[in-house]
C-alpha positions as CSV (number, residue, x, y, z in Angstrom):
1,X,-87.9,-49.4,21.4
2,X,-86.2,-51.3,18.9
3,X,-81.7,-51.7,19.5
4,X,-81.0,-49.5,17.0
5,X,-82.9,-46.4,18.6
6,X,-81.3,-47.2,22.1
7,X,-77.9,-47.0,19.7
8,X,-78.6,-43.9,18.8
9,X,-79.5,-42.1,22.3
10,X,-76.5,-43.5,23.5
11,X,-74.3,-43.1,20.7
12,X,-76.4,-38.7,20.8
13,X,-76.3,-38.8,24.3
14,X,-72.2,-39.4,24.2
15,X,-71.7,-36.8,21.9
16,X,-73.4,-34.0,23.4
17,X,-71.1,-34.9,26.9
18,X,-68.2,-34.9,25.3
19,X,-69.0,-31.9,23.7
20,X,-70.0,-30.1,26.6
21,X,-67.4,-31.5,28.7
22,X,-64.6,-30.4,26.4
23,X,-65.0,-26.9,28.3
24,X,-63.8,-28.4,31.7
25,X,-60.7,-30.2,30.7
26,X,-58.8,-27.3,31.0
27,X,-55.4,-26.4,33.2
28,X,-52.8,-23.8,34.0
29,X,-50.8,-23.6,31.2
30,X,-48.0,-20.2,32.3
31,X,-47.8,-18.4,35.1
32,X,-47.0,-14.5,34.7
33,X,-46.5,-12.0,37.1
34,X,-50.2,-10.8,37.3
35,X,-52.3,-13.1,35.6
36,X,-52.7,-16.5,34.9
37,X,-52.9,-18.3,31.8
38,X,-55.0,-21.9,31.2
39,X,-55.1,-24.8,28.1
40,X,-58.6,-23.2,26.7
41,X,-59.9,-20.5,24.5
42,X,-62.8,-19.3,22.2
43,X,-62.6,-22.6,20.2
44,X,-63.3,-24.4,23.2
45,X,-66.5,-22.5,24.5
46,X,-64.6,-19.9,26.8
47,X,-65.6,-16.2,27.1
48,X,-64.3,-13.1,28.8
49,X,-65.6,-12.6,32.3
50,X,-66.1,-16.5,33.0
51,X,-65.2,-17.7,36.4
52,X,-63.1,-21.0,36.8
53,X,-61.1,-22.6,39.6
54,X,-58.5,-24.6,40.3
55,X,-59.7,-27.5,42.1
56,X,-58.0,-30.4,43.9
57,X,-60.2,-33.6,45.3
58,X,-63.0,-31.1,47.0
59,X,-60.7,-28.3,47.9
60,X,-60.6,-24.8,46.2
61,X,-57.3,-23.9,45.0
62,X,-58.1,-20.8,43.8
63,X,-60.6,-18.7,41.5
64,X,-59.7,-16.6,38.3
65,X,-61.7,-14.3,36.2
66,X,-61.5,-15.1,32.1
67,X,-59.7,-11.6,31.4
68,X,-58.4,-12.1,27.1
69,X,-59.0,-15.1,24.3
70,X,-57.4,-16.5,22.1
71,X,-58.3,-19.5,20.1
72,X,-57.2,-22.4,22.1
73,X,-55.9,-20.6,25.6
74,X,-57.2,-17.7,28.0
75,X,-55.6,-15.2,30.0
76,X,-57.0,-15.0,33.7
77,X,-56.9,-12.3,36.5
78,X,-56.6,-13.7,39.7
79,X,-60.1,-13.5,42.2
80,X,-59.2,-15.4,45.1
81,X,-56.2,-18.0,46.2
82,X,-56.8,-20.4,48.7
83,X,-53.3,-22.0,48.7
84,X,-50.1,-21.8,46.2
85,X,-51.3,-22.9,42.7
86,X,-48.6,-24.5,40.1
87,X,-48.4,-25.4,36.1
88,X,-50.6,-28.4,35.1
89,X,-53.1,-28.0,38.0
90,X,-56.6,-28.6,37.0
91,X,-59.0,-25.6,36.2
92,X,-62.7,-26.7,36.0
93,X,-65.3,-23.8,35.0
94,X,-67.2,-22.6,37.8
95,X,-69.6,-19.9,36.4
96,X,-70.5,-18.4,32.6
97,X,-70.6,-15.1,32.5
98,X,-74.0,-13.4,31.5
99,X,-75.1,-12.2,28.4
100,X,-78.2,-10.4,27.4
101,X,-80.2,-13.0,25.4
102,X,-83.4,-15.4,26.7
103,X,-80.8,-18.2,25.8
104,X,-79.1,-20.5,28.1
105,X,-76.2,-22.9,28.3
106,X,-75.9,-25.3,30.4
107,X,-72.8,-26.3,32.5
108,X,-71.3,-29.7,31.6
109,X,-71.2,-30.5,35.9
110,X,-73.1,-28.9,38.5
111,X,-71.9,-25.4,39.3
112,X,-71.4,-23.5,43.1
113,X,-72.1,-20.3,41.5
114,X,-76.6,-19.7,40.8
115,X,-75.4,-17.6,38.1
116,X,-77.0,-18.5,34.7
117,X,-75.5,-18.5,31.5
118,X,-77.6,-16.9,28.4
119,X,-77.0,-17.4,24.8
120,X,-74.7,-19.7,22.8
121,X,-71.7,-18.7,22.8
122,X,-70.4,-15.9,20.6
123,X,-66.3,-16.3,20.2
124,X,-64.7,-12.9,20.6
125,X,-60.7,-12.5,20.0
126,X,-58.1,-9.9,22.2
127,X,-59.3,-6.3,20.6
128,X,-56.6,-4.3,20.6
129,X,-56.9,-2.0,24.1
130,X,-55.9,1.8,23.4
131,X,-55.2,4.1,26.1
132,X,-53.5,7.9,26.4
133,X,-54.0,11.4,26.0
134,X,-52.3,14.5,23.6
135,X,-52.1,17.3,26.1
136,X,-51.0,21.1,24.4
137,X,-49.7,23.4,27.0
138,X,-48.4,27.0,27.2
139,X,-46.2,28.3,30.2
140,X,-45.7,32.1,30.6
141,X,-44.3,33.8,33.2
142,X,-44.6,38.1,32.8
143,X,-41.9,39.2,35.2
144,X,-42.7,42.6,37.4
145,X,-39.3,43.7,38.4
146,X,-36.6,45.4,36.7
147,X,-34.7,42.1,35.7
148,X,-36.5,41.0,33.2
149,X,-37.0,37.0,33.7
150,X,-39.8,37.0,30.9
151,X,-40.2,33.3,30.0
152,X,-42.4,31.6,27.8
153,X,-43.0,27.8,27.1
154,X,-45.5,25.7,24.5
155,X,-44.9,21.9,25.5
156,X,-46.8,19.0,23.8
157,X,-47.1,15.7,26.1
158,X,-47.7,12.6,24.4
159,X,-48.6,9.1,26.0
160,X,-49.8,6.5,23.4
161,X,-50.0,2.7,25.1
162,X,-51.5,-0.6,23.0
163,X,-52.8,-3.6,24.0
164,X,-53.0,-6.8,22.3
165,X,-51.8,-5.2,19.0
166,X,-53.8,-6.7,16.0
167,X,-55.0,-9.0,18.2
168,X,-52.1,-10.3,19.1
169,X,-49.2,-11.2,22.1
170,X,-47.6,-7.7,21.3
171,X,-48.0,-4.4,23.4
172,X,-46.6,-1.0,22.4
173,X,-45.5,2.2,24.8
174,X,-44.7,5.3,23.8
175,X,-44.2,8.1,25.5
176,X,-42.5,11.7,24.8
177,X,-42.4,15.2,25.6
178,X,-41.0,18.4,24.1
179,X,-40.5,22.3,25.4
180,X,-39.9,25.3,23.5
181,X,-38.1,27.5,26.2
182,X,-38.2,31.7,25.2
183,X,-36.2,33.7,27.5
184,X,-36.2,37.4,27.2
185,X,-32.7,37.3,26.4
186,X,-29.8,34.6,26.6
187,X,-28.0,34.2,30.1
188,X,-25.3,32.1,29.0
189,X,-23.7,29.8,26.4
190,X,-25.7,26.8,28.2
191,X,-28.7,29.0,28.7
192,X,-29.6,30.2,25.3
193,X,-32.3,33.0,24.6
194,X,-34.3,29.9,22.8
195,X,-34.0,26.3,22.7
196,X,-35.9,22.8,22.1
197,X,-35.8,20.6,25.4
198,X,-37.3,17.5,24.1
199,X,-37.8,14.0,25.9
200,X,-38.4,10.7,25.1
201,X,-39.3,8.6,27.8
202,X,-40.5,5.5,26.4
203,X,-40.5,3.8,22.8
204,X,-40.8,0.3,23.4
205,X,-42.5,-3.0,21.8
206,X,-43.1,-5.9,23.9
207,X,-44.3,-9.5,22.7
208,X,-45.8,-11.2,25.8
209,X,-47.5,-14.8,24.7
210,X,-48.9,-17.1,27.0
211,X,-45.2,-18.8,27.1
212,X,-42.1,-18.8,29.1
213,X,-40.5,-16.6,26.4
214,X,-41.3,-12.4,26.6
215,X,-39.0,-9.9,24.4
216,X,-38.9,-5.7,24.5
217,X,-37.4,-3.6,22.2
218,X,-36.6,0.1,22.3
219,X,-36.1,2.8,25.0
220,X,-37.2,0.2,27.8
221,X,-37.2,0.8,31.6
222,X,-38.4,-2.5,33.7
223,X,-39.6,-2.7,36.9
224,X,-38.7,-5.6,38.0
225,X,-35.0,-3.6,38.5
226,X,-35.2,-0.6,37.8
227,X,-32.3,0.6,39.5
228,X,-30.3,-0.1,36.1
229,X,-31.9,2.9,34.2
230,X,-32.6,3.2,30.4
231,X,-31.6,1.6,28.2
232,X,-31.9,1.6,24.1
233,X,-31.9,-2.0,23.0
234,X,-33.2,-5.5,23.6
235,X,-34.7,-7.3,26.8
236,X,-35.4,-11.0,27.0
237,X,-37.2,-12.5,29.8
238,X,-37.5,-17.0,30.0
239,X,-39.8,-18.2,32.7
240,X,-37.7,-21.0,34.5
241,X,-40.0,-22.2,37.0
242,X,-43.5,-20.9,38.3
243,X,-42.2,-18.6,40.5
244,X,-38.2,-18.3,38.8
245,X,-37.4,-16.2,35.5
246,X,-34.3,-15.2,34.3
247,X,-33.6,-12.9,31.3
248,X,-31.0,-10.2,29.8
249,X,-30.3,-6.6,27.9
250,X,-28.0,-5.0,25.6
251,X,-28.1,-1.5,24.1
252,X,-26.9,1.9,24.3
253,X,-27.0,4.2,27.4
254,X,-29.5,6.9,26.3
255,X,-29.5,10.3,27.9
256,X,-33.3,10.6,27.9
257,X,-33.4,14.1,29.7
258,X,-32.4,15.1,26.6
259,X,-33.0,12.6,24.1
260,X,-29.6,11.9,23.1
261,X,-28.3,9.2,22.2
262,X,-25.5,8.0,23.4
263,X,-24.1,5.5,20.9
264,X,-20.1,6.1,23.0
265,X,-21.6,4.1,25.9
266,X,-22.7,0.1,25.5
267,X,-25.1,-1.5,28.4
268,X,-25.0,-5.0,28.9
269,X,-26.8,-7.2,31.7
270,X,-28.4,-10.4,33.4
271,X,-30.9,-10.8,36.1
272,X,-32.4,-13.5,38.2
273,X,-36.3,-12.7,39.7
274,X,-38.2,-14.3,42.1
275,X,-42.0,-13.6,42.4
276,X,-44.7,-15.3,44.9
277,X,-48.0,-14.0,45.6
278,X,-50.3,-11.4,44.6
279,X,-51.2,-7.8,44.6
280,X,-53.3,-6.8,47.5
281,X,-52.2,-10.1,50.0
282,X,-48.6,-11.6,50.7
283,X,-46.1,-10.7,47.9
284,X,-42.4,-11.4,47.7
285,X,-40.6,-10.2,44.6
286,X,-36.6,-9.9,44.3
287,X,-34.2,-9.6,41.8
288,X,-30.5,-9.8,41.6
289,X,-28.9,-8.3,38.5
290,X,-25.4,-7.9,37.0
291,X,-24.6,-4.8,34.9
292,X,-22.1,-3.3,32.7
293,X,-21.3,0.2,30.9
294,X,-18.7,0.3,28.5
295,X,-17.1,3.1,26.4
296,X,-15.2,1.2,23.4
297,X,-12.8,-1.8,26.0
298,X,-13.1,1.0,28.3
299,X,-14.9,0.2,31.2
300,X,-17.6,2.9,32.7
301,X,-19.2,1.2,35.0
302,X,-19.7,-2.5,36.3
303,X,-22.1,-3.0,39.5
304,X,-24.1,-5.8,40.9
305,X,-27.7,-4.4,42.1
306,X,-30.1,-6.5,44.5
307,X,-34.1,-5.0,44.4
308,X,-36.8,-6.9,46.9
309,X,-40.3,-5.5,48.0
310,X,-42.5,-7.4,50.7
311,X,-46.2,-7.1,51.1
312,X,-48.9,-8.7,53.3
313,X,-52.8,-8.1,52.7
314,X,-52.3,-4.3,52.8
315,X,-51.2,-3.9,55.9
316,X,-47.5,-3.4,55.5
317,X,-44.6,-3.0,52.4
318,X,-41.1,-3.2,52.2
319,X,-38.8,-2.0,49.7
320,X,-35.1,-2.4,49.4
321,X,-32.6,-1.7,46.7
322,X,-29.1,-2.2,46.7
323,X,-26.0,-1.3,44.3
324,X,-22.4,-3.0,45.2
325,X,-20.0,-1.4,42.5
326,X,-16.8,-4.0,41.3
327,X,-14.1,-1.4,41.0
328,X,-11.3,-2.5,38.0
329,X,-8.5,-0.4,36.1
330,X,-9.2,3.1,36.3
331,X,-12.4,3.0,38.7
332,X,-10.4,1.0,41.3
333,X,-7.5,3.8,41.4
334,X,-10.3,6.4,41.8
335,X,-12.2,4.7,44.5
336,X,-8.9,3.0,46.7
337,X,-11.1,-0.1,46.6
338,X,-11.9,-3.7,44.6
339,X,-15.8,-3.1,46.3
340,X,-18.4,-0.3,47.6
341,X,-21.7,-0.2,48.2
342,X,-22.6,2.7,46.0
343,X,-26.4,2.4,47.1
344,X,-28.4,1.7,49.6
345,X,-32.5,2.4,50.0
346,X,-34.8,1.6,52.3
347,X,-38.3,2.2,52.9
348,X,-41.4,0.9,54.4
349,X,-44.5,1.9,55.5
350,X,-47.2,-0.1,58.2
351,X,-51.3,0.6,58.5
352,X,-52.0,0.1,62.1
353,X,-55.4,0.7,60.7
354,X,-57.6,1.8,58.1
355,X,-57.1,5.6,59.3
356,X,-53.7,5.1,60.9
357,X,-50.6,4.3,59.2
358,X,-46.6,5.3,59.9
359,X,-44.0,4.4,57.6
360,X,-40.0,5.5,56.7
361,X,-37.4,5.7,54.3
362,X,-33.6,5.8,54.4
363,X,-31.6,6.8,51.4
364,X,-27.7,5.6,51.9
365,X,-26.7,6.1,48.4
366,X,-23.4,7.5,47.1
367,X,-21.6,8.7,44.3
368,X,-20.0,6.1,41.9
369,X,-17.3,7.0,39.2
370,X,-18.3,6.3,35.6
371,X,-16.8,7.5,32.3
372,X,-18.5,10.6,31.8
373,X,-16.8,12.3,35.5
374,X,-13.9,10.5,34.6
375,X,-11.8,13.8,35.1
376,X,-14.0,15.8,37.8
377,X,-11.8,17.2,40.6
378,X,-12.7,14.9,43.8
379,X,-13.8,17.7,46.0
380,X,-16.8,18.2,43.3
381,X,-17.4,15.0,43.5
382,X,-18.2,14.7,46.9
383,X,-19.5,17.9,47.3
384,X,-23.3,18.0,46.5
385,X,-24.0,14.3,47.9
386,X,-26.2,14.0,50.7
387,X,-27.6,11.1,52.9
388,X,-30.4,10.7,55.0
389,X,-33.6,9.3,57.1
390,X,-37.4,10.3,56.9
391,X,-40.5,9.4,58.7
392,X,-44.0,9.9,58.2
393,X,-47.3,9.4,59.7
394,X,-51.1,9.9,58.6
395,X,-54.0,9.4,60.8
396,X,-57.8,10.5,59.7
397,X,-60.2,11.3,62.4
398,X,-64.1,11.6,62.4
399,X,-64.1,10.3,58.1
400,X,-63.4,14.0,58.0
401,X,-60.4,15.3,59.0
402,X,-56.9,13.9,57.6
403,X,-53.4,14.5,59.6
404,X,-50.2,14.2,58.2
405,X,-46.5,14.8,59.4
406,X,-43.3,13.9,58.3
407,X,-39.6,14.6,59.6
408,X,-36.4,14.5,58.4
409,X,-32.8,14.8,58.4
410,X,-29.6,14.7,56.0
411,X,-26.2,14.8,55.7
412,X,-23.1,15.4,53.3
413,X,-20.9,13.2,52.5
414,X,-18.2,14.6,54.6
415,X,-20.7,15.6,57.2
416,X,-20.3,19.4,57.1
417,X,-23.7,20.4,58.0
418,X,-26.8,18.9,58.5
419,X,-30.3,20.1,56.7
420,X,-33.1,19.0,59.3
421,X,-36.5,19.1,57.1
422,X,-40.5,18.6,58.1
423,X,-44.0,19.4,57.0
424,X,-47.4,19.2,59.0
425,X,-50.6,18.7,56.8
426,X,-54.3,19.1,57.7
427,X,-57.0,18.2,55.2
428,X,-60.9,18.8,56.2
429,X,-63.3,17.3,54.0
430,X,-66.8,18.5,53.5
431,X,-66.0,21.8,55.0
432,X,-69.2,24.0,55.4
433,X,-70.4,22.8,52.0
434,X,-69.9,18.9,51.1
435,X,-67.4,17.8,48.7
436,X,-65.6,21.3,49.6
437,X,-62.1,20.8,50.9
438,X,-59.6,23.1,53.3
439,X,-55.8,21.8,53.6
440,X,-53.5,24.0,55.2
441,X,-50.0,23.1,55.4
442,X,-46.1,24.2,57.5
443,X,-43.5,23.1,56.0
444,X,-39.4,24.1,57.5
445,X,-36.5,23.7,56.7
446,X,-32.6,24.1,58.6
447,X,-29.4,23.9,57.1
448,X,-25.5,25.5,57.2
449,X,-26.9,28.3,54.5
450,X,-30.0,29.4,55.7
451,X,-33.3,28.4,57.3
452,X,-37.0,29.1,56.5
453,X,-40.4,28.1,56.8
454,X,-43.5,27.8,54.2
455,X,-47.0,28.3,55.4
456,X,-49.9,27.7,52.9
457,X,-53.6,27.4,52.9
458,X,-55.8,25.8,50.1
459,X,-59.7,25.9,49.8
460,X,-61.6,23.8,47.2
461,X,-64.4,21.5,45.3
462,X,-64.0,19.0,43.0
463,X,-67.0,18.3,41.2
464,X,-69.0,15.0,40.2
465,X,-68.1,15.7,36.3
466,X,-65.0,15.7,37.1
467,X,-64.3,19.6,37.1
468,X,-62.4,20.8,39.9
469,X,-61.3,24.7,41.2
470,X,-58.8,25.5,43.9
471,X,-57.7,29.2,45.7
472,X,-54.6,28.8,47.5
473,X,-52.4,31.2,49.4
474,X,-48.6,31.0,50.7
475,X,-45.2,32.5,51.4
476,X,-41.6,31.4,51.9
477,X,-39.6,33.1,54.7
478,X,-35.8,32.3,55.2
479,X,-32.9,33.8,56.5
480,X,-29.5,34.2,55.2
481,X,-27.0,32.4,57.7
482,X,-24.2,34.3,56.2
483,X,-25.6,38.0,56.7
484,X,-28.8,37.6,59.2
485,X,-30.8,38.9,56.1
486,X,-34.7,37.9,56.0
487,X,-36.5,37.5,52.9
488,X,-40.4,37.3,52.1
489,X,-41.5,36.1,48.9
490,X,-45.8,35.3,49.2
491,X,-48.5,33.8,46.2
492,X,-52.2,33.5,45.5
493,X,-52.7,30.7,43.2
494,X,-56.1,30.0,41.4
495,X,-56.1,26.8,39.6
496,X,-58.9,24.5,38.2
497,X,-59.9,21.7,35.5
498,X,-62.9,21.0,33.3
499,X,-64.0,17.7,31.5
500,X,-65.4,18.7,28.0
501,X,-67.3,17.1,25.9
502,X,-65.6,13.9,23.1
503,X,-63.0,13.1,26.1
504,X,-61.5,16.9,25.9
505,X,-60.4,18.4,29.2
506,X,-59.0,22.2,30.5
507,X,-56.4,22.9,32.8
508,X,-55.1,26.0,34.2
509,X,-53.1,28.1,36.6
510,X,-52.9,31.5,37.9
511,X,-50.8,32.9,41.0
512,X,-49.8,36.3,41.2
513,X,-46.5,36.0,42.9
514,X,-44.9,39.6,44.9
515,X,-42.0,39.4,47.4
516,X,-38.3,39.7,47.7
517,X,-36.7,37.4,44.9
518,X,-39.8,37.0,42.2
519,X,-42.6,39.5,41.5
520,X,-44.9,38.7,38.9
521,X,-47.7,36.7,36.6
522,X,-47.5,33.2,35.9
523,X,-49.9,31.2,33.6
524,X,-50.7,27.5,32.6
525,X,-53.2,26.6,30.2
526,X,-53.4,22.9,28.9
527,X,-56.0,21.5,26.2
528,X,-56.1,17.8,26.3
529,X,-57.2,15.1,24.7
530,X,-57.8,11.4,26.8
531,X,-58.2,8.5,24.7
């Protein structure tokens, strides 16, 4: 073999590793809050459903599953984490994912995984993901007694949600609802004979790049505090560190029970969050947020709020929220005070094991003055709060048989009266037939006005297709405090679904309702359509 032959295996054989090692130089590029983004894409030789991992020396940092492509970087859902992973570890591909040809590829290094690769590699870009449904619905209710409550309702529900618009870093949200309400004749000046109740819920644009950078616009709610409400404007969100991000919001204060908008009042706000760990094992995630409300130079409200959940492997969760209004001008001559804690939540929940679980919630919030209630006597305004503490527990026993109770009890403000509240549940799958299912249910109640209970029993099957049919029976007894007077008022409810054929589905409900306070026919029909 003469020199220039051994040149030219060298010189091929260079090439080719270099070309199939241009795969592994990869590393983590932005961490988000549920996936994980590295420095390779389609260009490079990735495809969706690959398996890499983040590797140090010979130990396993942690495994991720190739989720979304783009050209030169990857979006990744995380499989497994050994240990705490950071931007600019390294990421070294693990296992190709399969794809149905005779053809294989070969990994540039020896892989853990025996899982072959197939063909060459085919480069695919983010489709645009579209999810929702278009549900119709009619309401009627044909009223039996001599009052004449006849009601009907049409509603349309719409839920639209886009992923990877185009292609692209942007997702869309979108979701509204609107009522037709027909009474048999008006009631009032605020309860017309007819009128539109329509809602907007969500109209919102979000650009989310593999980048420290992220923007929403529109009627936007977050989760990361969502204590602060709606809002109609801009969010802005800047990764500081791995686990740090910071971000802010202006707008308008929509009412979006009633999809008004409410131009008088202007929202303005920062926030600091904190996020370690993923779903299903330890999870910390906290946020501390400062918020405004203004009418003109006129404040309406201004509150710090503090949110933190707590998770580890399933077993337990924690969730707090916290609202510490800063009282100035008019507020702090309503109030007598610079400070309050206007709110205060709590709630957690512990699985003992995987058919016994206990868990609580305490609800210490309070009424806070703002611009609208500016001028509301005080007595109203402490009238209808209440505070209070639940518990709950669940066990299942024999696979079959599902127990659940909870307990609790609140209070006013000026602690009047208490109202003492529980329920006991009992759920028996397979009963007699499989996949048939009894629940019967007590529920009581006790407070200054009156006290009653509320028996009910529910037999059903839910179907492999998907369809599903229910008979249920009930009644609500109470007793006037004020007179000793006992009321009855008892049901028989028949209600069902069926998946059609091109995604279509039908819902409906009967119950024939006869008693004391309501006598009559109610009806829900909705046609639907899931996409």
């Amino acid at each position: 073999m003469n020199v220039s032959k051994i040149l030219f295996l060298i010189l091929a054989s260079w090439m080719i590793l270099l070309a199939g090692s241009n795969i592994t130089k990869m590393k983590i590029s932005y961490i988000s809050a549920n996936l994980v983004y590295i420095s390779k894409g389609s260009a490079d030789g990735l495809q969706v459903n690959d398996t890499v991992e983040v590797r140090i020396g010979n130990k396993q940092i942690a495994m991720f599953k190739v989720s979304h492509l783009a050209r030169h970087s990857a979006s990744c859902k995380v499989l497994k984490q050994n240990s705490p992973y950071h931007v600019g570890d390294p990421v070294f591909l693990l296992s190709k994912h399969n794809i149905d040809t005779k053809q294989t590829v070969k990994p540039a290094f020896p892989v853990i995984s025996s899982q072959k690769s197939s063909a060459p590699f085919i480069e695919r870009k983010n489709r645009t993901r579209i999810r929702g449904y278009l549900g119709l619905q009619w309401y009627q209710f044909m009223d039996r007694s001599k009052l004449g409550f006849n009601f009907n309702q049409p509603t349309v529900r719409f839920k639209f949600k886009a992923d990877h618009l185009w292609g692209s870093d942007l997702r869309f949200n979108f979701y509204v609802r609107s009522r037709y309400n027909q009474r048999q004749r008006a009631f009032s000046n605020g309860t017309p004979k007819n009128e539109w109740n329509n809602r907007l819920y969500r109209f919102a644009l979000a650009w989310e790049p593999p980048g420290p950078v992220q923007l929403q616009v529109g009627r936007i709610i977050s989760n990361v505090f969502s204590g602060l409400g709606y809002i109609d404007g801009l969010q802005a969100e800047y990764q500081v560190k791995q686990n740090w991000k910071m971000g802010g919001f202006a707008g308008i204060q929509p009412q979006w029970q009633y999809n008004d908008y409410r131009t008088s009042i202007q929202k303005y706000g920062l926030f600091l969050n904190y996020l370690q760990g993923t779903y299903g094992r330890k999870r910390t995630e906290i946020t501390l947020a400062a918020s405004g409300a203004y009418h003109g130079s006129v404040v309406s409200r201004e509150y710090l709020y503090l949110q933190s959940s707590y998770a580890s492997d399933n077993r337990w969760n924690l969730y707090q929220s916290l609202e510490l209004d800063i009282n100035r001008a008019w507020r702090q001559q309503k109030s007598r005070s610079t400070f309050n804690v206007s709110g205060l939540y709590l709630s957690g929940q512990y699985r003992f094991t995987n058919s016994m679980s206990a868990g609580f919630s305490l609800d210490n919030r309070q009424n806070y003055w703002t611009y609208d209630i500016y001028t509301l006597a005080d007595s109203l305004f402490d009238d209808a709060f209440r505070q209070g503490l639940r518990i709950n527990a669940s066990a299942r026993v024999f696979n079959d048989y599902l127990f659940y109770i909870t307990a609790g009890v609140r209070t006013r403000s000026d602690y009047a009266d208490y109202t003492f509240s529980g329920a006991i549940r009992m759920t028996k799958n397979n009963f007699i037939f499989p996949k048939i299912n009894l629940s019967t249910r007590i529920s009581g109640f006790s407070n200054y006005f009156n006290q009653g209970i509320n028996p009910s029993l529910r037999i059903g099957k839910y179907f492999k297709q998907g369809h599903a049919l229910y008979l249920s029976y009930g009644n609500y007894i109470y007793q006037l405090s004020s007179s000793g007077q006992n009321k009855l008022n008892q049901w028989v409810r028949l209600n069902g679904q069926i998946e059609l054929p091109a995604k279509l589905y039908l819902a409906g409900t009967y119950s024939y309702e006869f008693g004391d306070d309501r006598q009559g026919h109610t009806f829900i029909t909705e046609l639907g359509y899931r996409f």
